[in-house]
Structure formats: C-alpha cells, structure tokens
C-alpha positions in Angstrom: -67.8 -70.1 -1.0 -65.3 -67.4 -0.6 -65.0 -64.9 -3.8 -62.1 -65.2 -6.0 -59.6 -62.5 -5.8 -56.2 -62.1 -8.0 -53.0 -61.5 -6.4 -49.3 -60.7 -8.3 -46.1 -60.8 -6.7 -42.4 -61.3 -7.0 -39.6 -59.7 -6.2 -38.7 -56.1 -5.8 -38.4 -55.3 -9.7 -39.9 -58.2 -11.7 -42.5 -56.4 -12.9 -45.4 -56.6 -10.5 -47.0 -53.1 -11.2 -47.4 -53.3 -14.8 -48.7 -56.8 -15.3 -51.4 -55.7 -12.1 -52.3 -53.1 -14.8 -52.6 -55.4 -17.6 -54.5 -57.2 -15.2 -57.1 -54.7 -14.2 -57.1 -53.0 -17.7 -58.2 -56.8 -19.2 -60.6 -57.9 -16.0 -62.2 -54.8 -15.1 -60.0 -54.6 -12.0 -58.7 -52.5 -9.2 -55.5 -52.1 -7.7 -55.0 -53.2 -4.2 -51.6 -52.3 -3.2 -49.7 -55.1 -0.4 -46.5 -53.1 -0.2 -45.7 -52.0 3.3 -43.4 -49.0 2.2 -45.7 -47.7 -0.6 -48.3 -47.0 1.9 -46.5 -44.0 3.8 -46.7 -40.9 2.4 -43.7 -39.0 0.6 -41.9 -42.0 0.1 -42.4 -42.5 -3.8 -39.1 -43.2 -5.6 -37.1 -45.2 -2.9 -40.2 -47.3 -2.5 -40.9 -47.2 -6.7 -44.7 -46.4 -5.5 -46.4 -46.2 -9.5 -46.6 -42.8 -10.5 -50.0 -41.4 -12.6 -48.6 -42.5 -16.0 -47.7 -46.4 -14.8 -51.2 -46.6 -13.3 -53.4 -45.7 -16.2 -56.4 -45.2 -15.3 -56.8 -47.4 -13.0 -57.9 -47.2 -9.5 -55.1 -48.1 -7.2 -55.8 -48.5 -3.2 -53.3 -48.6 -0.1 -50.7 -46.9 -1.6 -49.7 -43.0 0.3 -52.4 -43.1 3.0 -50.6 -43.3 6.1 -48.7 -40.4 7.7 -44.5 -42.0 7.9 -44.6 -41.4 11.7 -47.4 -44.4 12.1 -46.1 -47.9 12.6 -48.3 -50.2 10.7 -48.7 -53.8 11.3 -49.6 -56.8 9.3 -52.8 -56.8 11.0 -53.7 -53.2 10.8 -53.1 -53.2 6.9 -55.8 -56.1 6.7 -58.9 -54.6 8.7 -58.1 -51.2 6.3 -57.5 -53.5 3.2 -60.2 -55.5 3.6 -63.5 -53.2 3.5 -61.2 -52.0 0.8 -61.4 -55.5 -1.3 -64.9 -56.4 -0.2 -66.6 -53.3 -1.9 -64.4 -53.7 -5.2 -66.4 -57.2 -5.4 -69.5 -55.5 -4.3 -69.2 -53.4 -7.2 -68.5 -56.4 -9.8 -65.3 -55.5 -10.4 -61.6 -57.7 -9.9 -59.9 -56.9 -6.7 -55.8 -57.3 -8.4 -53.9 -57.2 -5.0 -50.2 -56.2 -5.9 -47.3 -56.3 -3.5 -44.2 -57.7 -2.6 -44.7 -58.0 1.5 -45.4 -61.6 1.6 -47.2 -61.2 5.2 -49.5 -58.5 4.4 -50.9 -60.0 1.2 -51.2 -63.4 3.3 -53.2 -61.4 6.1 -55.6 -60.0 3.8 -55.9 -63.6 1.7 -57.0 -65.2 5.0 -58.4 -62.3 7.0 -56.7 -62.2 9.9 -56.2 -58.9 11.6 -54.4 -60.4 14.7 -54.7 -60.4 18.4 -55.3 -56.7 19.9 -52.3 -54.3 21.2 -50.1 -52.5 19.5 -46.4 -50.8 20.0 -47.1 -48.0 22.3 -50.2 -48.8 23.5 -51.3 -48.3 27.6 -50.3 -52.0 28.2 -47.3 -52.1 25.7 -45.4 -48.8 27.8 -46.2 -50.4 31.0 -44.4 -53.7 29.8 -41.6 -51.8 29.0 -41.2 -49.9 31.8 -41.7 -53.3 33.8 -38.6 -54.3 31.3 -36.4 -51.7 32.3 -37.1 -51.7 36.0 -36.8 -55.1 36.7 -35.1 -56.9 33.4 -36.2 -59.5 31.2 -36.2 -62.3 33.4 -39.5 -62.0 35.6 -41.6 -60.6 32.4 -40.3 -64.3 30.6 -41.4 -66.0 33.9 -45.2 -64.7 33.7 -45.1 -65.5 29.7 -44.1 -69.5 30.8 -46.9 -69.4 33.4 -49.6 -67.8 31.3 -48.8 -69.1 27.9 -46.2 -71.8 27.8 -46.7 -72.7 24.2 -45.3 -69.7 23.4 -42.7 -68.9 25.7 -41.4 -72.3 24.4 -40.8 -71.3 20.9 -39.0 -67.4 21.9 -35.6 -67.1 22.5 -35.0 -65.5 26.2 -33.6 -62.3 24.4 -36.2 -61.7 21.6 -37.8 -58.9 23.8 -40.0 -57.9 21.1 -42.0 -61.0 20.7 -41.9 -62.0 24.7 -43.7 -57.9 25.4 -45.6 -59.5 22.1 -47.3 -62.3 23.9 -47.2 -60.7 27.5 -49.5 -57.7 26.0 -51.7 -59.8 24.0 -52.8 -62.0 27.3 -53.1 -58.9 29.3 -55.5 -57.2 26.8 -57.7 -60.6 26.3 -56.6 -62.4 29.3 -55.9 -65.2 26.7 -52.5 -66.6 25.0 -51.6 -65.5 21.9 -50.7 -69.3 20.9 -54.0 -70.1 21.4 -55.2 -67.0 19.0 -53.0 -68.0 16.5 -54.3 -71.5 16.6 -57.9 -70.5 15.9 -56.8 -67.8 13.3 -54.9 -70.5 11.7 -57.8 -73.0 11.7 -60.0 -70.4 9.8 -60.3 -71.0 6.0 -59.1 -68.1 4.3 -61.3 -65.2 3.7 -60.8 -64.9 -0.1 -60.0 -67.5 -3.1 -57.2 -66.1 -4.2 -55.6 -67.2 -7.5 -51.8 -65.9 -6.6 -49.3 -65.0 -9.9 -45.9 -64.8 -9.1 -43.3 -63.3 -11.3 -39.3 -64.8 -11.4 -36.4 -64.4 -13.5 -34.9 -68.2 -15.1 -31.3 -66.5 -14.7 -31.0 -64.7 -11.2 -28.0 -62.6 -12.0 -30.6 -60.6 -14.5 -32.5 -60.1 -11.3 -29.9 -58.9 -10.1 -29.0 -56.7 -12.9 -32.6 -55.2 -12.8 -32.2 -54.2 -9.3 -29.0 -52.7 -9.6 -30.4 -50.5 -12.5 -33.4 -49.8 -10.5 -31.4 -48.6 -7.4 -29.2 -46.0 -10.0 -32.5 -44.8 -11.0 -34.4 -44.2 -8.0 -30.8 -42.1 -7.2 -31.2 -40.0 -9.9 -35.1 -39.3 -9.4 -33.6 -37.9 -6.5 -34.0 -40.0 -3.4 -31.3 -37.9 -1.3 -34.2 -35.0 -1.9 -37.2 -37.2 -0.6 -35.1 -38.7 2.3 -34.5 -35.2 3.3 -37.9 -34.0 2.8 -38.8 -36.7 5.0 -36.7 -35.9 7.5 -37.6 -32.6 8.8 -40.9 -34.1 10.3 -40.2 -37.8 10.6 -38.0 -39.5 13.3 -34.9 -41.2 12.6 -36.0 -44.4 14.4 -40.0 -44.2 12.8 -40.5 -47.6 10.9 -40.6 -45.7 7.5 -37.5 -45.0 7.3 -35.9 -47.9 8.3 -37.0 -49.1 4.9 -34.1 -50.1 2.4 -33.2 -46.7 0.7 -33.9 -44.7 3.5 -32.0 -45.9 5.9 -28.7 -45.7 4.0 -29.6 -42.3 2.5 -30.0 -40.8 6.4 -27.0 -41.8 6.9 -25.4 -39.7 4.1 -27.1 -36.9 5.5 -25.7 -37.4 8.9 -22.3 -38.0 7.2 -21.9 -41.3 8.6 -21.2 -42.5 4.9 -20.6 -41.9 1.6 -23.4 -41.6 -1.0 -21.4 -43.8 -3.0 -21.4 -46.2 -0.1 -24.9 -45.9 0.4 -26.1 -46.3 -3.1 -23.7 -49.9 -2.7 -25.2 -51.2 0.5 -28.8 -50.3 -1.2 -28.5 -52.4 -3.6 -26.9 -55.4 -1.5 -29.8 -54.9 0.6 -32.8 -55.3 -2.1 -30.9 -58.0 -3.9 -31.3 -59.9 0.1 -34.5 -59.0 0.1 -35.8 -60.3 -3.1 -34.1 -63.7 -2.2 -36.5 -63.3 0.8 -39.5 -62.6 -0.6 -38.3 -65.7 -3.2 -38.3 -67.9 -0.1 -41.8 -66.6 1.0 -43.6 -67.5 -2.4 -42.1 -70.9 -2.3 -44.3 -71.6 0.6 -47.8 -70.1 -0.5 -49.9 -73.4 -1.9 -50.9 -73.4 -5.3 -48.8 -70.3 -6.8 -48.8 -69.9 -10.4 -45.0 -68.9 -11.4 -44.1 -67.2 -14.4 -40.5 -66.9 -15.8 -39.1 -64.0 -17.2 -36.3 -65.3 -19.7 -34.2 -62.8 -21.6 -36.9 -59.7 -20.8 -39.6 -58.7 -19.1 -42.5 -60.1 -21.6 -45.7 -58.6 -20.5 -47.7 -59.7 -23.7 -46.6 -63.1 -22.7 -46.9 -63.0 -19.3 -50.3 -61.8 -19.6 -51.5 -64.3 -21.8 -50.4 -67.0 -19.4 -51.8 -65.1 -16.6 -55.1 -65.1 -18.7 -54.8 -69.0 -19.3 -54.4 -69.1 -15.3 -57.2 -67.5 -14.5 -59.6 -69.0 -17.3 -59.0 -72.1 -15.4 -60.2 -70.5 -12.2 -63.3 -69.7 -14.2 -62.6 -66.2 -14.5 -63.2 -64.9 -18.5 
C-alpha cells in the first residue's frame, strides 16, 4: 500500500502556507514546497516564498534551491522531490506538500518524472537547428510516421510540443504517447489526502490578491527584480513569472510602474481562476471555504476531521 502523504492547495493567496504550518506543527510534519517560482533563488517577495517567522520552526523543502538561470520541469521537480518525501516518512514524520502548481504536486503524488530530454539538451539543439533550416513541416512529417498518436492531438504550429515528442523518440527510440500511456496506467506513488483552500465569495479573492500585489510592491519587488537582473537573462524561465515579468519592463521603461503593478494583479487574479480549474479535476479533494476571513482555527479543525478519517491521529 502506498504511504499517506498530506497535500494543501488553492489559489495564490488563500492561505496555503500557514495552514501547512498548522499542519506540520499538529502532525509532526515537514514542509514540502510544490511552487514552481519559490524554488529559484532571490525571488522571495514576488513569489511570497515564507520567510523565517511564517515557517516556525518547521522544516520547509524545495523552496530557493535552484539557481534562476535553470529551467525546471515538472519532471525534474519530482525525481528531486521525491527522495525528498520518501525520507520524511522514513523518519516517521508527515510529509505536508504545499503549493499552488497543480502539475508539479500531481507529478510528485503519482511519481512520474517523465520521458528523458530536456530544453537544450544535444538532441533538443539539433531539432531546432533542423527547425530553422528546413521549417516545421518535415520535423511534423517524422513525428506522424513515428508517433501518430501524438502528432494527432498537436496543432501544426505548437513547435514546442512537436520538438517535444520528436526528442523524446529520438532519445528512447519510443513515442512519447506510448510513455504517457504506461505512466498514466501506474497507481500513484503516494496516498495523498489533498486539502484545498477557496473563498465562498470570489471578489474577496480577489480583494486578497489585490492587497497582496500592493504589498509585495512595497517589500520592494522593483529591488529584487533588479537584483535579479544583473545575472539572469531576460528570457530565463524565472522571470517570466507573474511579477517579474511586468517589473523588467519598468526597468527597461517599456511601462509604467503604475502599469505594471495593474497588469500584476490582472494576471494572478487569471491565474488563481486556473489553478481553481485544476483542483476541480484532482479526485477526492477535500475543499474548505473561507467565508468572511481567513479562519485558520477552523480550517484546521476540519482539516483534522479530514485526515482522522484517513486514519491519521
């Protein structure tokens, strides 16, 4: 039987952190962070990474291990996660895995680290530089011959994917469909009781993310977007993360900090709708409402109840 394992999410700024705490705090617990923006370091406020004081005391993995020039995937975070979570039970304790990036917690519940290749592997640059010699149209060709089930389900323009599936059947010399089959046939690696936080009344959501986004401006996110900066590319996957991608651009005087601070908080309030849509999907999820406040005593008394059931006391 697969160990039990507790995982909290939500959306950006329903409360995730704290009631992980409360969590570990009352089960003897450690943090295991699924956010794929907490995990770079240097990017604390515009990614709202919990500081000493918020953690506690207690032990908090995956969060400010990776260097912001390193593109990580969903599959790399699970084979670093995972070691991570399997001594945590080892030890008797609670793995708590906290985050709000619905694919990497997913990865890590079911253990799958993916087919091989990455971006700017040996086979990846030779795919590209087959792309920009000779187009799109031969490379979609060899993807229909040598995995159709795939090819089938991309659009002829999504170059990312098409290099995607052309890279994985070089590397293995099998198609990625039928990887993705046998992954998806696997039971999951963990049994994971899943806790998801949601406001009844979405405009305080709302509300809560606007405040957020004035707050992680005044902590000075222009400062650590700058910082950033002087070593990190423009186009590295850190900072095309929401915050930091509209705060270059103030630097580079293509708008207004006032502008930027606007299209910020458009942008999270879109992404919280997303990473609502994801949690409807997960089986099983045990929602908790958030009414007029944030209730942690309440919410962790339900979240006990929850995982008494699960035979966890």
């Amino acid at each position: 039987m697969p160990q039990t394992i507790v995982c909290v999410a939500g959306p950006t700024a329903s409360g995730k952190t704290r009631l992980g705490v409360l969590l570990a705090q009352r089960y003897d617990g450690e943090i295991v962070s699924a956010d794929s923006m907490q995990i770079y370091r240097g990017m604390v406020i515009g990614t709202a990474a919990p500081t000493a004081e918020e953690r506690e005391g207690i032990p908090h993995h995956m969060i400010g291990i990776a260097d912001p020039t390193e593109a990580w995937s969903a599959g790399r975070y699970a084979r670093a996660a995972i070691p991570i979570v399997d001594d945590i039970l080892s030890r008797g304790k609670l793995p708590i895995v906290v985050g709000g990036t619905g694919l990497w917690m997913d990865s890590l519940v079911r253990g799958r680290t993916f087919a091989p290749g990455q971006a700017g592997g040996a086979v990846r640059e030779a795919l590209v530089r087959e792309l920009k010699a000779g187009g799109m149209a031969p490379l979609l060709a060899e993807l229909r011959q040598v995995d159709p089930v795939s090819a089938a389900k991309l659009h002829p323009s999504d170059e990312q994917r098409i290099l995607r599936a052309l890279e994985v059947f070089r590397e293995t010399g099998r198609p990625l469909s039928q990887l993705n089959a046998q992954e998806a046939a696997r039971p999951p690696r963990y049994d994971a009781v899943t806790i998801a936080l949601r406001w009844a009344d979405r405009e305080k959501q709302r509300a809560l993310i606007d405040r957020r986004v004035d707050e992680m401006v005044a902590q000075g996110l222009l400062r650590e977007v700058r910082a950033l900066l002087t070593s990190v590319p423009r186009d590295a996957t850190a900072l095309q993360a929401i915050g930091y991608k509209e705060f270059s651009g103030v630097l580079d005087g293509s708008c207004t900090e006032e502008e930027a601070i606007a299209m910020v908080k458009l942008r999270s309030r879109q992404y919280a709708k997303r990473q609502l849509t994801w949690l409807r999907h997960v089986p099983g999820v045990h929602w908790i409402e958030w009414e007029e406040e944030r209730d942690f005593d309440r919410a962790l008394r339900i979240s006990t109840e929850i995982l008494s059931a699960h035979g966890l006391g």
